[in-house]
N, C-alpha and C positions, 0 to 999 in steps of 0.2 A: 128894782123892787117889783112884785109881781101879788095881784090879790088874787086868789084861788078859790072859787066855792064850792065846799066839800063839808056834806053831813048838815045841811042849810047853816054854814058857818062860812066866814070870808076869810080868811088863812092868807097871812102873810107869808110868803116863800122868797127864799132865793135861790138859784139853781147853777150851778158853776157846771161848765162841761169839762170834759177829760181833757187835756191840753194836747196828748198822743192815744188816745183810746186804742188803736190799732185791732189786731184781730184777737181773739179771748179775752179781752179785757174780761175785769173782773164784773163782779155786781155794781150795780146802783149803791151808794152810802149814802144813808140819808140819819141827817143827825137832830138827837131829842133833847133838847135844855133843862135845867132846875126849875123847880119851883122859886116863884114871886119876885124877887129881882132879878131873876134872870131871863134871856134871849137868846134870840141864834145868833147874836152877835159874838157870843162869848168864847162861839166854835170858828168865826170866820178864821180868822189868822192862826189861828192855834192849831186846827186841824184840816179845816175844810180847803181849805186854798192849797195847802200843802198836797189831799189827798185830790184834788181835781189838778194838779202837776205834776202829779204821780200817773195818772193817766185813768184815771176812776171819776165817772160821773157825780157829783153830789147835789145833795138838796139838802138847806136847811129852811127850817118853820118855827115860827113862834107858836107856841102851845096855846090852845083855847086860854082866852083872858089875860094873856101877858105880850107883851112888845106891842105891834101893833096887829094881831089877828084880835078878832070881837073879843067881845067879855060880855057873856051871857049871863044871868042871876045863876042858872043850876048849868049840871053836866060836867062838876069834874071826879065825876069819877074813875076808876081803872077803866070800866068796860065802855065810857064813852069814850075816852080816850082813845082807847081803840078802836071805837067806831068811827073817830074821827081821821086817823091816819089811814086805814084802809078806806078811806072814802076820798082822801086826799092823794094816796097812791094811784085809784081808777080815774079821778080827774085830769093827774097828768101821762097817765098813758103809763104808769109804770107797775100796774098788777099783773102783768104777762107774766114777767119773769123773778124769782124771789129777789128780794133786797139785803143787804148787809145794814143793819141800825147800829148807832153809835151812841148811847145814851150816857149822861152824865148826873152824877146824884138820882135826882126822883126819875129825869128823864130813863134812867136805865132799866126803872122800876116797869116804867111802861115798856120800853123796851122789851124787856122779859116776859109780861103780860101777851104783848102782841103774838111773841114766840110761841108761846102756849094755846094763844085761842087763834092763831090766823097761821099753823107753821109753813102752808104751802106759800106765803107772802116773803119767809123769813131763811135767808141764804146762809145769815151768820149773823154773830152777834160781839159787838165792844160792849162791856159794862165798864164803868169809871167812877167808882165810886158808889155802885147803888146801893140804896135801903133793901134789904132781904129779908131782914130780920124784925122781930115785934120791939124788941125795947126801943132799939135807935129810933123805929116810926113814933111810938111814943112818946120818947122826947123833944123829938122835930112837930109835933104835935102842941106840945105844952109850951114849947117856943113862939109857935106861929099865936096862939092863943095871947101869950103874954102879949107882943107885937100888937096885934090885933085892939087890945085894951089901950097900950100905947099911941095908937095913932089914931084910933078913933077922935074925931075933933080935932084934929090936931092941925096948930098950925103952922107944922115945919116946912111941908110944900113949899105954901107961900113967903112964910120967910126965906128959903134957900134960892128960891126966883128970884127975890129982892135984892140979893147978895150977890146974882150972875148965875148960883149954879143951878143952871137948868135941867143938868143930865141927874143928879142929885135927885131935883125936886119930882122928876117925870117917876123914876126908879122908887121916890117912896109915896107917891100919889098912888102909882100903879099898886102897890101892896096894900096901902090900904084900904082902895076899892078892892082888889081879889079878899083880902081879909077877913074886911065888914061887911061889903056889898053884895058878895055872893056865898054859894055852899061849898067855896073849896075844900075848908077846914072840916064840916061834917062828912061831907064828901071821902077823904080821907079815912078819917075816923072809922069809916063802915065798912073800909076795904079789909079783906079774909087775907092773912100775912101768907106768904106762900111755906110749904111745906116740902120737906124732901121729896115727899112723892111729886110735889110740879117738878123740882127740879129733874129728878129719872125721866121726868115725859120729854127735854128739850132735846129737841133733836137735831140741832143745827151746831155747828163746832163754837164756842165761848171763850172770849178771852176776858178776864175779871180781872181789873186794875183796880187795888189799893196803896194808901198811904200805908207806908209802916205803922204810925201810929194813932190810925184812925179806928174809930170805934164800929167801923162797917168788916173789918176784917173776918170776924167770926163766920160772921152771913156768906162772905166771900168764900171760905174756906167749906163752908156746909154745901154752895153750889157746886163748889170741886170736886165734893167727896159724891154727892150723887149726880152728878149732871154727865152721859158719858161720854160727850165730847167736851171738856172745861180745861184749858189753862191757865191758872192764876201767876198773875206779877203785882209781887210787892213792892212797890218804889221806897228806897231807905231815905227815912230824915222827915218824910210827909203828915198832913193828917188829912184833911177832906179838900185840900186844896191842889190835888193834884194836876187839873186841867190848866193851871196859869203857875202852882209851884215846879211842878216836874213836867212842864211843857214837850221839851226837848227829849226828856227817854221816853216817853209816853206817845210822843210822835213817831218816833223809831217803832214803837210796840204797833202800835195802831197800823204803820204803813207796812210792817211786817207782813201784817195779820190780812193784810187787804193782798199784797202783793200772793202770799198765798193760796189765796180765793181766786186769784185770776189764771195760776197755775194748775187749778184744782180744774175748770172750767174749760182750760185750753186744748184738750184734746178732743172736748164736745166742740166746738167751733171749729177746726181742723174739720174734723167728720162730717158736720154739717156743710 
């Protein structure tokens, strides 16, 4: 475990090296979590481990105010979020050269964001599941809302402690400080939904993962039709749970996609 200060923020990292990097390796992946219960833990084994024995450098981070990086009252918005990963890139020495992000639900959203305001940082892009579109954020809005009402006062934490589950009790402490405590939720709310013209700007090749039956699909499919490097996979049988339900094709797609980039790259390192 590693504390980072980046953007006067302490950032949780962990940083797995390539296990055979050898020559053209590909990019740096550095990977981006959900919102409120989630962490980079939820990439360790699922992807991150796999793609640092693949032979790809990684970095995961817990996102401002979740796992164990700080939780500030204000700042989560899109554009400090990405003031916060380029600032976290230069800390550890990795804004030389562009990066591959791997973002899951909200985190892809950022993801995408970064793509658009920082492209010479961004080598390529995993989406997995992101918010693209206005209704779904909507939703996932009215959701966090109702929650927020829910656990205000609330004393499950402490009962769940009392009963053993700690990991339980930590996972909804931690939402309902982000919830109540701070401006995530406004924070959100203010964000501009992107538009087919962001997508025509990205310039980096995209691979966008959905569930068959998830409600992000739409959004997925409008980044394909204007973004013009986009390949979408639809995993069959899914809905938003693709990261831990369709592990295993989604790891194949991912290490694809990576293993590509390193082909893509290997004749500038030859040259060099």
């Amino acid at each position: 475990m590693a504390e980072i200060l980046a953007n006067s923020l302490r950032f949780h990292v962990q940083r797995l090296p390539a296990a055979d990097p050898g020559p053209g390796a590909g990019p740096t992946v550095v990977f981006l979590h959900g919102l409120v219960v989630d962490n980079l833990s939820s990439f360790y084994c699922t992807l991150a481990v796999p793609a640092a024995r693949a032979g790809h450098d990684t970095v995961l981070y817990d996102l401002r105010g979740h796992g164990r990086t700080e939780r500030p009252p204000t700042g989560y918005d899109t554009g400090t979020a990405v003031q916060d990963l380029t600032a976290l890139l230069a800390a550890l020495g990795l804004d030389e050269h562009p990066v591959h992000l791997v973002g899951n639900s909200y985190g892809g959203t950022l993801a995408l964001h970064t793509a658009l305001a920082r492209p010479e940082l961004v080598a390529g892009l995993t989406l997995i599941e992101a918010p693209l579109h206005g209704p779904w954020i909507e939703n996932m809005l009215d959701t966090l809302s109702v929650a927020a009402i829910g656990l205000e006062g609330s004393q499950v934490p402490r009962e769940l402690t009392s009963i053993g589950a700690r990991k339980a009790a930590r996972l909804t402490a931690t939402a309902d400080a982000l919830l109540n405590r701070t401006t995530l939720i406004d924070d959100i709310a203010a964000a501009r939904p992107f538009t087919p013209e962001d997508f025509a700007r990205v310039r980096c090749p995209v691979l966008a993962v959905c569930g068959e039956h998830s409600e992000l699909v739409p959004g997925a499919r409008e980044l394909a039709r204007h973004a013009p490097d986009c390949a979408l996979r639809i995993l069959p049988g899914l809905g938003h749970d693709v990261l831990q339900g369709g592990t295993e094709e989604l790891r194949g797609a991912v290490l694809g996609r990576l293993a590509e980039a390193a082909r893509r790259r290997r004749p500038q390192a030859v040259t060099a």
